[in-house]
C-alpha positions in Angstrom: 68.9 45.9 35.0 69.1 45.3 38.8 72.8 44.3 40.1 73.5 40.9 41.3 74.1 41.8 44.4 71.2 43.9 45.0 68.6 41.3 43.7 70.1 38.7 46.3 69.3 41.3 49.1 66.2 42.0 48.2 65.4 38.2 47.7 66.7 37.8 51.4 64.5 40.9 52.6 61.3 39.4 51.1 61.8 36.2 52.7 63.1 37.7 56.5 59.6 39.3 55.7 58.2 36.3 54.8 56.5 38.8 51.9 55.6 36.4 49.5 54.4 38.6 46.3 57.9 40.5 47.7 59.6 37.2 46.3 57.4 36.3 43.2 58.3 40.0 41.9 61.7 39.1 41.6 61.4 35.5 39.8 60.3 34.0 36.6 56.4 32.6 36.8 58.4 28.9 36.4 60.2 29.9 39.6 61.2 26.2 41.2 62.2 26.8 45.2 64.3 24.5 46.7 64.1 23.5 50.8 66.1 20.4 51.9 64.4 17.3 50.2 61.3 19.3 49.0 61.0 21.7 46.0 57.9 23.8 45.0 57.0 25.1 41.1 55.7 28.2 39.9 53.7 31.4 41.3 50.3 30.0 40.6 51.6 27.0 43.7 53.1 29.7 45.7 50.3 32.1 45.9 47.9 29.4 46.5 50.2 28.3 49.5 49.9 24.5 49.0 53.2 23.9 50.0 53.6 24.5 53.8 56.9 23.2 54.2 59.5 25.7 53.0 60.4 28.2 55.0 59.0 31.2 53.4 56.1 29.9 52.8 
């Protein structure tokens, strides 16, 4: 099981990275990501890219 601690980092390397499969390996396929005022559901939505507006993505 990976630590806390080291799941966060690597979360916040995949993203400096903008490495999007980076991110997806560390979440749940119901993954829900959260900007200001904007949320985005799931890897299928993710990989597909239909939702410009949050950062990583």
């Amino acid at each position: 099981m990976t630590e806390p601690i080291m799941l966060a980092q690597g979360f916040t390397d995949y993203v400096n990275a903008q490495d999007v499969e980076g991110v997806l390996s560390l979440t749940g396929h119901n993954v829900e990501l959260i900007s200001p005022g904007k949320s985005a559901a799931g890897h299928k939505t993710r990989r597909a890219g239909r939702i410009p507006h949050l950062p990583l993505f």
